[in-house]
Phi, psi and omega in degrees: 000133169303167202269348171290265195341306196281346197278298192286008171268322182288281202263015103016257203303303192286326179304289173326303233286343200265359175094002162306158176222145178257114173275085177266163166189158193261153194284313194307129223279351187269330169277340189306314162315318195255101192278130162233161194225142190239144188219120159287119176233003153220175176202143142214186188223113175222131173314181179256312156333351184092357153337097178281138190246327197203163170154145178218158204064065160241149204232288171181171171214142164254122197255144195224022177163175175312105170058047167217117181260124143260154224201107168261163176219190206244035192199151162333109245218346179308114185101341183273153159277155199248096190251144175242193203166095187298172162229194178246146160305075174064039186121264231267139173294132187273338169252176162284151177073221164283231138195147163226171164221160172214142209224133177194147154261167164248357154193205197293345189200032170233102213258113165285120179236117165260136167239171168194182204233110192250352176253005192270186185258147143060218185310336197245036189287333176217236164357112156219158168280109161230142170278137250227154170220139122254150185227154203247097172241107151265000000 
């Protein structure tokens, strides 16, 4: 990939993530016909207690268990990409290692979030509570 191509993939990218919308399309006459335009329609930022600190489409979230979050949002979830993120606490990371999240859905407008720590000891060996970032892109 060109030093272009990767600048305009970059600021994509910064763009969805600010809640921004992208338009693309290819110089070629058999793709010109076809535009696709991506929406950021939801975000949040949440504590590993389940706390929303920032966020827009958000409904509400529920935390039911060890590192499990449900998440409403306020618009349709059919067609979206579903993206996660650990963050850190406020600087410090609370676990060892590695971290995952896993983001799915669970119905037209509820997003399921696991988070976990798999490189971590003793309890927090899978399930942990981590504070969490998502964005909603159709």
């Amino acid at each position: 990939m060109n030093g272009s191509k990767k600048l305009a993939v970059g600021a994509a990218a910064v763009t969805l993530t600010l809640g921004g919308s992208v338009a693309a399309s290819s110089a070629s006459a058999e793709s010109a016909q076809a535009a696709v335009t991506a929406t950021t329609t939801a975000w949040a930022k949440v504590t590993s207690n389940g706390q929303l600190l920032g966020g827009q489409g958000i409904t509400g979230i529920n935390k039911f268990g060890i590192g499990r979050y449900n998440i409403t949002t306020t618009s349709g979830l059919n067609g979206c990409a579903l993206l996660g993120t650990i963050n850190t606490s406020g600087g410090s990371d609370p676990g060892p290692g590695s971290a995952s999240i896993l983001v799915g859905q669970v119905n037209g407008n509820t997003l399921f979030v696991r988070t976990a720590t798999p490189s971590g000891s003793g309890s927090a060996a899978v399930d942990s509570d981590r504070p969490f970032s998502i964005t909603v892109v159709c």
